[in-house]
C-alpha positions as CSV (number, residue, x, y, z in Angstrom):
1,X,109.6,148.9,109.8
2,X,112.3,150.3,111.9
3,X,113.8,147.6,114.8
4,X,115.2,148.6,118.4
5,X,118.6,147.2,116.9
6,X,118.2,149.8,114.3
7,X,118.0,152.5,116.7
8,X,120.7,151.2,118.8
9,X,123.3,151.7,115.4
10,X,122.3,154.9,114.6
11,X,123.1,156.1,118.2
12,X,126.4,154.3,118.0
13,X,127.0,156.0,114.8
14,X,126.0,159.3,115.4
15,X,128.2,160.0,118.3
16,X,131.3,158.0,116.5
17,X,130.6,160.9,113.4
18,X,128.5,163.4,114.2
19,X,126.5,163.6,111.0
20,X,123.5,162.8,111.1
21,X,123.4,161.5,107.3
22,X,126.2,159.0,107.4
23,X,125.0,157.4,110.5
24,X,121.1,157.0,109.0
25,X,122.9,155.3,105.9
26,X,124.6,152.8,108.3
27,X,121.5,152.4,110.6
28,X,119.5,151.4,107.3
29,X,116.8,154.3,107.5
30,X,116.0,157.7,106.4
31,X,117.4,160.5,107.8
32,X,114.1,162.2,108.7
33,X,113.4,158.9,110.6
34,X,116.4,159.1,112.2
35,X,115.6,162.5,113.4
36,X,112.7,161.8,115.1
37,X,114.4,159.1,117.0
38,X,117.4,160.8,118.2
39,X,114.8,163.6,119.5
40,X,112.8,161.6,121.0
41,X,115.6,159.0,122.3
42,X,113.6,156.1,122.5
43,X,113.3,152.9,121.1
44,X,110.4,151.6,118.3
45,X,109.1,149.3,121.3
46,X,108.7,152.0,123.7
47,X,106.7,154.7,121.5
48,X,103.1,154.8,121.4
49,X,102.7,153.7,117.7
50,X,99.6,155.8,116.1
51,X,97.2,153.2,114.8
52,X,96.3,154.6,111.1
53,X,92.8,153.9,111.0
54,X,91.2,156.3,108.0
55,X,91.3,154.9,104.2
56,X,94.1,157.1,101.7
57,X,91.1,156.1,99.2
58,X,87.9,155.5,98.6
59,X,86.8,151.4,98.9
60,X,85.4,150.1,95.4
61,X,83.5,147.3,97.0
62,X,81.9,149.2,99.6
63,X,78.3,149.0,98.1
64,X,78.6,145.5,97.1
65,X,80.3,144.1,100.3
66,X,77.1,143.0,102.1
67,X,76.6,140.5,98.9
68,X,79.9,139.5,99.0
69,X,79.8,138.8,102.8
70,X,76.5,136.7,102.3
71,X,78.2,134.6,99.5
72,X,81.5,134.3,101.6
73,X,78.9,132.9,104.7
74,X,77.1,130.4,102.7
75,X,80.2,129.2,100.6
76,X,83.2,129.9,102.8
77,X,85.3,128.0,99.7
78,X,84.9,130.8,97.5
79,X,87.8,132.3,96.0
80,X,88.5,135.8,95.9
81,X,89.0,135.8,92.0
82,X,85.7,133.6,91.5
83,X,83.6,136.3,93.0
84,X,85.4,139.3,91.1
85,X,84.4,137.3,88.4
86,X,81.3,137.4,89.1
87,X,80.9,140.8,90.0
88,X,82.8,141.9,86.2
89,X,80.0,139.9,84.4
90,X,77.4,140.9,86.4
91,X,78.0,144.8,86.2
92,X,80.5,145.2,82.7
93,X,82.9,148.1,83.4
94,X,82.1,149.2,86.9
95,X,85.2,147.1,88.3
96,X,88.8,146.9,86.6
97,X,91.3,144.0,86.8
98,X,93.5,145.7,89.1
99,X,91.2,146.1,91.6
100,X,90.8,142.3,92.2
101,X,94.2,142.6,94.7
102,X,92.0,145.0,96.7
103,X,89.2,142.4,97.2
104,X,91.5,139.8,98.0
105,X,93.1,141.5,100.8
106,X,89.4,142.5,101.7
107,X,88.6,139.0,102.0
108,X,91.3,137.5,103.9
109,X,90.8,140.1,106.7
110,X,87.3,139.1,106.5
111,X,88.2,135.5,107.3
112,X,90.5,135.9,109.4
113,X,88.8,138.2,112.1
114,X,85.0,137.6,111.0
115,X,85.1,133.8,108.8
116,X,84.6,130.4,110.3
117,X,87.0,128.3,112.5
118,X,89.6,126.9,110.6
119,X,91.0,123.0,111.4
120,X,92.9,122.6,114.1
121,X,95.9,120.5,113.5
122,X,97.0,119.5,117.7
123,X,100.6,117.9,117.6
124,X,100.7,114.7,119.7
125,X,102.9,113.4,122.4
126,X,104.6,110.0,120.9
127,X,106.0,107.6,123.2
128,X,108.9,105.0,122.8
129,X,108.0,101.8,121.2
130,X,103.5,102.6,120.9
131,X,103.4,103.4,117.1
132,X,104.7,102.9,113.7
133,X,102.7,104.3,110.4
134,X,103.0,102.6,107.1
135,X,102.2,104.0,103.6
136,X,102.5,103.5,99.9
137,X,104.2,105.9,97.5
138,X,104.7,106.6,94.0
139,X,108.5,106.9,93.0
140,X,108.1,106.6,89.1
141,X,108.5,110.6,89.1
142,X,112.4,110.2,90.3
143,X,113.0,108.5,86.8
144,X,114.8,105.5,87.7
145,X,115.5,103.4,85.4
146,X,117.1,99.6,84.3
147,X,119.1,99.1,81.5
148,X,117.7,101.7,80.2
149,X,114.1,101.1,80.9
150,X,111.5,103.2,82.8
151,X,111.3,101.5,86.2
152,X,107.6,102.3,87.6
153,X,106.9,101.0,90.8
154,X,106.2,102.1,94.5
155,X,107.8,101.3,97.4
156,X,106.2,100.1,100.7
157,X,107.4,102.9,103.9
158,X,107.1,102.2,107.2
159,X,108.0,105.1,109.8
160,X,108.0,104.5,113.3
161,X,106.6,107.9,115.0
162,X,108.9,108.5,118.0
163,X,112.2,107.9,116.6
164,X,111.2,108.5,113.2
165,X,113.3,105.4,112.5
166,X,112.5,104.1,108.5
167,X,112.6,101.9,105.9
168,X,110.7,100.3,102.7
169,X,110.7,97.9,100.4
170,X,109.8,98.4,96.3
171,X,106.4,97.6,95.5
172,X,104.3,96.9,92.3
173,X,100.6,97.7,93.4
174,X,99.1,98.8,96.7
175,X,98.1,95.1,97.1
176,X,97.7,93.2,100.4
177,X,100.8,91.0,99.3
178,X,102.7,93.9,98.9
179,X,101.8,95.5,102.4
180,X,102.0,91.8,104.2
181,X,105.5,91.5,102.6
182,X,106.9,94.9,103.3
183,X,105.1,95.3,107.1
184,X,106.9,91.8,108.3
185,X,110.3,92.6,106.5
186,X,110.1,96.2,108.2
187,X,109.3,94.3,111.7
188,X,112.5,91.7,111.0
189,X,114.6,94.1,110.1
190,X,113.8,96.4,113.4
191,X,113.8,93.1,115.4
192,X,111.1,94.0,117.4
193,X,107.2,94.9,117.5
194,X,105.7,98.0,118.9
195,X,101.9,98.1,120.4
196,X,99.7,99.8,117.3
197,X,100.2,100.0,113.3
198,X,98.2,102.8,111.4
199,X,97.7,102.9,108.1
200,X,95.0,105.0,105.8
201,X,92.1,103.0,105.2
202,X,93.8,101.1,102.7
203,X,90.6,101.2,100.1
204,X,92.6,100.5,97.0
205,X,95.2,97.7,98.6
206,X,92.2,95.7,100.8
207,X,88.8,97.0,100.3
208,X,87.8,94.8,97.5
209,X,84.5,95.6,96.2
210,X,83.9,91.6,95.5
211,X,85.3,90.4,98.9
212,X,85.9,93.1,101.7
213,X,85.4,90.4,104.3
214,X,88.2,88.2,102.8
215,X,91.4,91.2,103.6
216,X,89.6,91.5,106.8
217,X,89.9,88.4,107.7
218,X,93.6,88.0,106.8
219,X,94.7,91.9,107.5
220,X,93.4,90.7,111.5
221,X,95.8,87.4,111.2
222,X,98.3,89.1,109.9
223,X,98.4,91.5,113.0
224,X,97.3,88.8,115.4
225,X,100.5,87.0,114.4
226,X,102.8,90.2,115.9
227,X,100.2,90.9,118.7
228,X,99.9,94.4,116.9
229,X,96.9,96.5,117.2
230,X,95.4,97.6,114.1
231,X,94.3,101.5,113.8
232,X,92.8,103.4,110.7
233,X,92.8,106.9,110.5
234,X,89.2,108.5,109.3
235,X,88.5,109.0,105.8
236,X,89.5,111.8,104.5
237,X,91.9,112.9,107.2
238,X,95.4,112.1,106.0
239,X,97.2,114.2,108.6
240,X,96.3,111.3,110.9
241,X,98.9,109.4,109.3
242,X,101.1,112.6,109.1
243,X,104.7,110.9,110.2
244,X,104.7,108.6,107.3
245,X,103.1,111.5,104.9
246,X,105.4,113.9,105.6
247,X,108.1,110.9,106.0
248,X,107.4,110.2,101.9
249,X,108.3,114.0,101.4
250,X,111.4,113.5,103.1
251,X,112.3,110.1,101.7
252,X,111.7,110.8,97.8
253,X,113.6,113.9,98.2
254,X,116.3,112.2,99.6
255,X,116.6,109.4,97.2
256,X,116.2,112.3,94.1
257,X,119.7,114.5,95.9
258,X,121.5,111.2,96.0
259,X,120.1,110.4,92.2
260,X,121.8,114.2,91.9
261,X,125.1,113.2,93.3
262,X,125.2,109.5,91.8
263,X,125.3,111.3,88.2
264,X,122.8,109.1,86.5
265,X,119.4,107.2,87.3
266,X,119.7,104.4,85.5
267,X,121.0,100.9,87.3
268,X,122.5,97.5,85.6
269,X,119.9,95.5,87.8
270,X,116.9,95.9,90.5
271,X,119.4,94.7,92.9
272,X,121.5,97.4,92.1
273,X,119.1,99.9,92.6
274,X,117.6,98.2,95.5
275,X,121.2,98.0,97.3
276,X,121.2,101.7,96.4
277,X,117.9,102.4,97.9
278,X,119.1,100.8,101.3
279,X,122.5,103.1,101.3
280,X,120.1,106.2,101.1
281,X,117.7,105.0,103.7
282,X,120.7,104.2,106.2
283,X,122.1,107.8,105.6
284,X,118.4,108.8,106.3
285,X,118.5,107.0,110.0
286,X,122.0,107.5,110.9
287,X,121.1,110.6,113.2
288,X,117.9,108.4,115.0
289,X,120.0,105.9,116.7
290,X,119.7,107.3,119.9
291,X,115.5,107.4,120.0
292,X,116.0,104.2,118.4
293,X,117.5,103.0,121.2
294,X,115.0,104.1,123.6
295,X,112.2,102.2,121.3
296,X,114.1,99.0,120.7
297,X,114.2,98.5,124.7
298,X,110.6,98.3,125.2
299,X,109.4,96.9,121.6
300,X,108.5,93.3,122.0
301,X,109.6,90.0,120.8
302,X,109.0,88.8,117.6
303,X,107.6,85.5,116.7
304,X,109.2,82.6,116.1
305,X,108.3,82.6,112.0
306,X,107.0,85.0,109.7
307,X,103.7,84.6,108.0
308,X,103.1,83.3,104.9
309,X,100.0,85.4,103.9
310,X,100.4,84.5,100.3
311,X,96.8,84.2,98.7
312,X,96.1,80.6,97.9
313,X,93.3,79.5,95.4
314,X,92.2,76.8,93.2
315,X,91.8,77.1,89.5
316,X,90.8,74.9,87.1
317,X,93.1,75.1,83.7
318,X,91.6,75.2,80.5
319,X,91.2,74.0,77.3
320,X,93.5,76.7,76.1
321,X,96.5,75.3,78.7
322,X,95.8,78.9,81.0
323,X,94.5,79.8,84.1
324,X,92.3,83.0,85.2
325,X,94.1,84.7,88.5
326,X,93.7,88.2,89.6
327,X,91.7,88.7,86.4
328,X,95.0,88.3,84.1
329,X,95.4,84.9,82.3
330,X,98.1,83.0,82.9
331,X,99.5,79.6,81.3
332,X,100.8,76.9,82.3
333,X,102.1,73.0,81.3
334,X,99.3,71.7,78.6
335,X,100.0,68.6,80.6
336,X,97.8,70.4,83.2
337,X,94.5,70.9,81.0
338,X,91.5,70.2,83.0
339,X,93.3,69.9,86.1
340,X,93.0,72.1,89.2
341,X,96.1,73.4,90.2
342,X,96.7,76.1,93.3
343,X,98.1,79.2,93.0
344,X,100.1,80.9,95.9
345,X,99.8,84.7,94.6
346,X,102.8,86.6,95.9
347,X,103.6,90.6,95.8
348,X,105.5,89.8,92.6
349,X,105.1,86.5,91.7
350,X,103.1,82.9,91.5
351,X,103.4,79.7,92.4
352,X,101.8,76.7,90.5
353,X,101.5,73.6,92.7
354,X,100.1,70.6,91.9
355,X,99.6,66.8,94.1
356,X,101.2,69.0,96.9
357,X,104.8,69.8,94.7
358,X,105.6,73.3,93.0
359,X,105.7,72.7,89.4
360,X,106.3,76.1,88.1
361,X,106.3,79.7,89.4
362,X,106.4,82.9,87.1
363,X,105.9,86.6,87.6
364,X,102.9,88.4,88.5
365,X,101.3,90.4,86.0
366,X,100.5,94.2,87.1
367,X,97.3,95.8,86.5
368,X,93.6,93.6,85.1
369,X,93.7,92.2,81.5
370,X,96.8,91.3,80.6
371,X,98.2,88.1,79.9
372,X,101.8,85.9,80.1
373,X,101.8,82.9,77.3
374,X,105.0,80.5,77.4
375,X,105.6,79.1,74.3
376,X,107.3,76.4,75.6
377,X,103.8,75.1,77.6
378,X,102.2,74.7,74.5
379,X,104.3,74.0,71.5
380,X,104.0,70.0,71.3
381,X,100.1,70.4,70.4
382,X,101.0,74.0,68.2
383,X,103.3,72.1,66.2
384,X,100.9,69.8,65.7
385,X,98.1,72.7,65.1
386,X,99.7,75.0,63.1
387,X,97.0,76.5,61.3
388,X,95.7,77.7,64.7
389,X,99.0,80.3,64.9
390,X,97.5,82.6,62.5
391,X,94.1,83.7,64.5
392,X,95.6,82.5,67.9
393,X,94.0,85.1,70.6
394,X,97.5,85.4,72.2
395,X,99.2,85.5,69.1
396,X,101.8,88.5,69.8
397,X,102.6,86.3,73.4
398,X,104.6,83.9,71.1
399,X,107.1,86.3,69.7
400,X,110.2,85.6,72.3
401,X,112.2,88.6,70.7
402,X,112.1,91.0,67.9
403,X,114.0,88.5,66.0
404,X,112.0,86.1,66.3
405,X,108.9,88.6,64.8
406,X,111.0,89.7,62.3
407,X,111.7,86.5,61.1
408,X,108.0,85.3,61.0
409,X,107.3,88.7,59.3
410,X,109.8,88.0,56.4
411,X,108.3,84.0,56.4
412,X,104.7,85.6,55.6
413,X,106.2,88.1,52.9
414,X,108.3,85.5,51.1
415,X,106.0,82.5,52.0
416,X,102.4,83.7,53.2
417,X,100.8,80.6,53.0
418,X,103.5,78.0,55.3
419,X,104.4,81.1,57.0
420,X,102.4,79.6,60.2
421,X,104.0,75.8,59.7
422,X,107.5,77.4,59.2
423,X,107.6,80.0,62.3
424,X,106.2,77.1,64.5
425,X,108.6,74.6,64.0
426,X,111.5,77.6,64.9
427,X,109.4,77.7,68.0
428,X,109.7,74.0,68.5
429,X,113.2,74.3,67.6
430,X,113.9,77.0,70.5
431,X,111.8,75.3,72.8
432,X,113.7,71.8,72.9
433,X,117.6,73.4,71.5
434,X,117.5,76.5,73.2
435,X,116.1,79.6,72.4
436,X,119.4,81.8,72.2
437,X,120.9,79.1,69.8
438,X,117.9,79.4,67.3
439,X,117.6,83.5,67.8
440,X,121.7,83.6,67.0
441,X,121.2,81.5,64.2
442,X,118.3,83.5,62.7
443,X,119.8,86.7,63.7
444,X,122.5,85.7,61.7
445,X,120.2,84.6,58.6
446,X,118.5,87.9,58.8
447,X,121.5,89.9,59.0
448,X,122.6,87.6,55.5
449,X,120.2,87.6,53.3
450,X,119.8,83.7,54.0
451,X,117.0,81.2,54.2
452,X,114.6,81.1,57.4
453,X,113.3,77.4,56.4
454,X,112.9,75.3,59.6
455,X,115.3,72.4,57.7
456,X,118.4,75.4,57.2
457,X,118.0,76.3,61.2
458,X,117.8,72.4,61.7
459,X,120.4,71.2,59.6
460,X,122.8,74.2,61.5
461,X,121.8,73.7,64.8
462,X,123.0,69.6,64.1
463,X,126.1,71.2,63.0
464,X,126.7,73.3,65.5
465,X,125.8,69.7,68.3
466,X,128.5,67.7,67.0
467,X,131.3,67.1,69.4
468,X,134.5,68.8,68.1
469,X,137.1,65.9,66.7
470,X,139.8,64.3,68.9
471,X,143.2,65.3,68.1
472,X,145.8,62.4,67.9
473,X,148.8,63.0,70.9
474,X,151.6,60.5,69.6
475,X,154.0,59.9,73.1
476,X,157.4,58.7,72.3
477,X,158.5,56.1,74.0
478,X,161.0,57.4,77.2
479,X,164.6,55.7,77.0
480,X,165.5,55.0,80.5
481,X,169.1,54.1,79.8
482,X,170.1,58.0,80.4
483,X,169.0,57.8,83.7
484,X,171.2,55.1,84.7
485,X,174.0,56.4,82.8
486,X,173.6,59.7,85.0
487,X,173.1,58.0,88.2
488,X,176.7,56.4,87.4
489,X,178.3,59.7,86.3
490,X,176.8,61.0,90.2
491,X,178.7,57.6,91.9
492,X,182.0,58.6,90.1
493,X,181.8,62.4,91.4
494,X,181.7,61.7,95.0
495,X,183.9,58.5,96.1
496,X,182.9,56.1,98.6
497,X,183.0,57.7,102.0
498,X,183.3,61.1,101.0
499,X,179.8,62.6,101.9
C-alpha cells in the first residue's frame, strides 16, 4: 500500500531527475503507480479509494456456509481447522487441503463483524499506596542449580500496582507458611502497609479440603495484624490479578538475561543464589523510585512485631520414635516415645518443643509421603535390636552416605548373616565419634581392600583419639655473669661525668 510519504519522494525525485523510472525506484513503487500519481497529483489520503467488492473466484464454501454459521453460533469455540475436518470426512474429495486457509479467513471475518462480544479487558486507574498483588511462581524452568544440583523451588512475588515496586522471597510449596513468611518480609522490607492485598483464590496454598475454616481463620489474623484488607479475584479470572501476572513474565525473564550474562546457573550455596536473586530484583526497581516515593508517603505504619503464624499442633510420638505432620513422618529423640510433643511447622522447617523448651528442629519435608529418619534418635535401642535392621520400614533412611551403603552392601556379600549387627554398630560408632571420622575411615577401608569389622573401625578410631606425645624442651641454664661483665665494659666507655 502506497503512503503520502511515498508520494511526497517521488515528487522530490522526479523533478531532481526527470525520469520517471529512477525516481519510482527511490519512492519504493512501480512506475505505473507512480504514473497515476504524478497525473493525478494527489496524495493516497486524498483519492477516493474504489472499494473492490466482487470475488476474483468462485467461494468453495458457499453451499455449506449456512451449516457452518449454525455450528459457529451454537459453539463459538470451534476452530476453523476442526470444522474443515469435519466437512473432508463428511463429503471425501469435494474440499482440498489448501482450501482450509480460505475458510479460516471466512471465519474470522465472520466473528469479527457477525460473532459474539468478546471480553472486555478495562485498564484501571491505580492510586498511590491502595494496592499490592501477591503471587506464586514456578522458577525450576530457569535451571538453577546448587553444587550441581537441580534447585526446584518457587519464589513468593509481591508487586505493588502503582509503582510497580517488587520483590520475593524463594519458596518450597504454595503453602500458607510460605505466603505468611514472604507477605510480612515484603511489608518489612517496604516499611510500610498499603490499604488492600489481592491474591488468586489461593485453592492450592489455603483451601484445604479437610480444614477450609482453619486458613480462614488465620489468613483474617494474619491481615488484621497490618490492618490490610483482604480481596480475591473471581475464579477463573486471572487478569484480575494482572500486575503480579504479568509482573512474573517480567521477573523470570529478568532473572534468565542475568543467568545469560552471569555465564553459568549453578551457585556454591542458596545464599549465593538468594544474594543473586536480590541484585536482579534491585536492578528491576531502580527506575520505580520516584512512584515509590509517592506510595511510601501515604502507606501506613507498621506494627510493632511481626506475626508468628507458624502452625502449632500436638502429636503424640510413637512406638517407632516418629511423629505424623503434614502427612510426612518425621522422628525424633526415642527418649520422646509416647510423649506429646508440639510442632511449630514453618515454610521450610519444624520445631519440636517439649515442657515449653525447643529440643530439636529439622527441615520440612516437601510434598505427602515421605519421610526424614535420624539415625542418631534411635541407635541406643537399634544397637540393641539389630535383627530389626534387616526389614526396618525406613531402612534406606539409615544410609548417611553412599559410603556408608556401600560398606553395608560389601558386609552382606562377605558376611550375610552379621551383616545387620556389623553395619549397626558403625552406626553407633558415627553417632557417638562422629560421623565424618567413621565415613573417612571406611572410605579409606573400601578404597584398600581392608576389613569393615566394627572392632578394625574401633580399634582405629581409639588410635586416631590419643593425644599426640609431649616433646621434651631441655632449657639451659642462663649464665648471668656476662651481663655484669658488659655492664662494666659500658662504665669504662664513658667516664664519670661525661654524659
Amino acid at each position: 500500500m502506497v503512503t503520502d510519504q511515498q508520494v511526497r519522494r517521488l515528487g522530490k525525485f522526479y523533478q531532481a531527475t526527470g525520469r520517471l523510472v529512477v525516481a519510482a525506484a527511490k519512492a519504493g513503487m512501480s512506475e505505473r503507480t507512480a504514473r497515476s500519481y504524478l497525473r493525478s497529483g494527489k496524495l493516497p489520503s486524498e483519492s477516493k479509494m474504489r472499494q473492490r467488492t466482487w470475488r476474483t473466484r468462485p467461494d468453495p464454501f458457499a453451499d455449506v456456509w449456512p451449516e457452518i454459521r449454525q455450528l459457529l453460533e451454537t459453539n463459538p469455540g470451534l476452530q476453523a481447522v476442526t470444522i474443515f475436518d469435519h466437512l473432508q470426512r463428511r463429503a471425501p474429495g469435494r474440499f482440498q487441503d489448501g482450501q482450509l486457509r480460505t475458510l479460516q479467513r471466512r471465519i474470522k471475518v465472520w466473528r469479527a463483524t457477525e460473532g459474539p462480544a468478546r471480553e472486555v479487558f478495562f485498564a484501571q486507574q491505580h492510586r498511590p499506596g491502595e494496592l499490592c498483588q501477591s503471587d506464586f511462581t514456578h522458577l525450576s524452568s530457569l535451571g538453577v542449580t546448587i553444587n550441581g544440583v537441580a534447585f526446584a523451588h518457587l519464589a513468593y512475588h509481591f508487586v505493588l500496582t502503582y509503582s510497580n515496586w517488587e520483590t520475593a522471597t524463594i519458596c518450597f510449596s504454595e503453602s500458607f507458611e510460605s505466603l505468611s513468611a514472604g507477605l510480612q518480609s515484603a511489608l518489612w522490607e517496604l516499611g510500610g502497609v498499603p490499604a488492600a492485598h489481592r491474591t488468586d483464590r489461593l485453592s492450592t496454598a489455603v483451601h484445604k479440603v479437610e480444614h477450609p475454616e482453619l486458613f480462614t481463620r488465620r489468613y483474617q489474623g494474619l491481615l488484621g495484624h497490618y490492618g490490610l484488607e483482604g480481596r480475591r479475584i473471581q475464579a477463573a479470572a486471572p487478569h484480575e490479578n494482572g500486575d503480579v501476572e504479568q509482573a512474573h513474565y517480567r521477573f523470570k525473564q529478568a532473572l534468565d538475561q542475568a543467568l545469560m550474562l552471569r555465564g553459568s546457573r549453578d551457585f556454591v550455596s542458596r545464599d549465593a543464589y538468594r544474594a543473586f536473586m536480590r541484585e536482579v530484583i534491585g536492578q528491576c526497581n531502580a527506575g520505580r523510585r520516584v512512584r515509590l516515593e509517592e506510595e511510601l508517603a501515604v502507606l501506613r505504619s507498621l506494627p510493632s512485631r511481626r506475626l508468628d503464624t507458624r502452625q502449632r499442633m500436638r502429636v503424640r510420638v510413637g512406638q517407632g520414635s516418629t511423629i505424623r505432620v503434614v502427612k510426612n513422618t518425621y522422628s525424633v529423640h526415642s527418649r520422646m516415645v509416647g510423649e506429646t510433643v508440639e510442632v511449630r511447622l514453618g515454610p521450610e522447617d519444624l520445631e519440636i518443643w517439649y515442657g515449653q523448651r525447643q529440643v530439636d528442629q529439622f527441615p520440612r519435608l516437601r510434598g505427602e509421603g515421605k519421610r526424614r529418619i535420624n539415625y542418631r534418635h534411635i541407635i541406643d535401642w537399634l544397637v540393641r535390636k539389630p535383627g530389626a535392621f534387616e526389614n526396618y520400614r525406613y531402612r534406606d533412611e539409615l544410609f548417611p552416605s553412599s559410603v556408608f551403603r556401600t560398606a553395608y552392601d560389601l558386609l552382606k556379600a562377605t558376611a550375610p548373616h552379621g551383616a545387620a549387627r556389623e553395619y549397626v554398630k558403625l552406626l553407633h560408632m558415627a553417632a557417638r565419634e562422629g560421623e565424618s571420622r567413621v565415613e573417612a575411615i571406611l572410605r579409606r577401608r573400601i578404597v584398600g581392600d581392608e576389613r569393615l569389622r566394627a572392632e578394625a573401625v574401633a580399634e582405629e578410631l581409639a588410635s586416631s583419639s590419643r593425644p599426640p606425645r609431649i616433646t621434651e624442651v631441655e632449657v639451659p641454664a642462663v649464665d648471668l655473669l656476662g651481663y655484669d661483665a658488659l655492664l662494666m665494659e659500658k662504665e669504662v666507655e664513658c667516664p664519670v661525668g661525661v654524659s
